[in-house]
N, C-alpha and C positions, 0 to 999 in steps of 0.2 A: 335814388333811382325810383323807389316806390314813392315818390311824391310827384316825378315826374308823367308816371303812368298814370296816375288818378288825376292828371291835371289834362291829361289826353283822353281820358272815360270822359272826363266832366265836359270836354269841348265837345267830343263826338254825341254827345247824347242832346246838349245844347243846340251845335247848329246842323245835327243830322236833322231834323223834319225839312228846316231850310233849304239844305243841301239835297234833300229829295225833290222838293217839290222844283228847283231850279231843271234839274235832270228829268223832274219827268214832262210824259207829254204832252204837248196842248190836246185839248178830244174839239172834234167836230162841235160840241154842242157850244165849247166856253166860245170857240170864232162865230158861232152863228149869234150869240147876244150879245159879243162884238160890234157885228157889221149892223146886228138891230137896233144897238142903242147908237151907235154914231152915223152907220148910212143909209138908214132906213126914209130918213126923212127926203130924201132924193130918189134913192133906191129903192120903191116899193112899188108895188101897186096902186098906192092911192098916194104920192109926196108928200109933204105939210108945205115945204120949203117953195116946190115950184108943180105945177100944170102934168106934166109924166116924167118918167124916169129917162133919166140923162142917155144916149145910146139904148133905150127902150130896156135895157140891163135892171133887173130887180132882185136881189138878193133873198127872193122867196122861199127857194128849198136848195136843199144840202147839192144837187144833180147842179145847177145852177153856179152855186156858189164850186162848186168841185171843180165846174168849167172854165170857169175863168178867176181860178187859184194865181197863176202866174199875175196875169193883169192886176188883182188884186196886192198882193205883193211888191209889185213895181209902184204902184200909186200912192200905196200908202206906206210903205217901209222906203225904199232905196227913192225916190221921188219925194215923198211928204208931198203930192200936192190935193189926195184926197185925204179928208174930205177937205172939199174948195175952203181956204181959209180958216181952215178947224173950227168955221162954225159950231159942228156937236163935242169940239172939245176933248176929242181922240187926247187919249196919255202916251207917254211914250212907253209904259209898263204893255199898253193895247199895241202898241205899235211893235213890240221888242214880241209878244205875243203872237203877231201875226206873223213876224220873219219867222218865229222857233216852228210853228206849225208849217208853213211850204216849207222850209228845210228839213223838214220830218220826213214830210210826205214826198219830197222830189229826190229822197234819199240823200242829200246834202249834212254835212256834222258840222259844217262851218255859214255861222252867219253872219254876213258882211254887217257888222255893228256899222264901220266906219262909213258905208255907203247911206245905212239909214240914219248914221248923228246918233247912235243911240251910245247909253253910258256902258 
């Protein structure tokens, strides 16, 4: 019996940081160098990729991006069709990231893994 309890100290100690950081939240700041390193190249003020921002949409400040949470969420989690052809190479760790935060914030505790393909 006491060997089975120190083999449960010894899991919970191992994959508790894991197991915290799974549960906890995404913050505003980790989706804002998100959206900067993968859609900024379309989505800015100034493109790299093309001439203006696609729908004039630039993910410049937090009010912005807050705005159009949903839309963002659909395109890139349940759709995959941003960014166009994963050109900047979005992960699906980014992607599984972006469902956990709009289900934070839309008060949702379930995120549709299977809509976005995620593991």
């Amino acid at each position: 019996m006491k060997n089975i309890i120190r083999l449960g100290c010894v899991l919970l100690l191992a994959l508790g940081p894991a197991m915290a950081r799974a549960a906890a939240a995404v913050t505003d700041h980790e989706i804002g160098a998100i959206l900067s390193a993968r859609c900024a190249a379309c989505h800015s003020e100034h493109p790299a990729l093309m001439s203006s921002a696609p729908k004039g949409l630039t993910f410049a400040s937090p009010a912005t991006i807050d705005k159009h949470a949903h839309a963002i969420y659909r395109q890139v989690v349940e759709l995959r069709a941003m960014p166009v052809g994963n050109v900047t190479n979005m992960t699906d760790a980014e992607r599984q990231a972006i469902a956990l935060w709009f289900n934070e914030r839309s008060g949702s505790h379930t995120m549709k893994a299977e809509s976005a393909h995620l593991p």
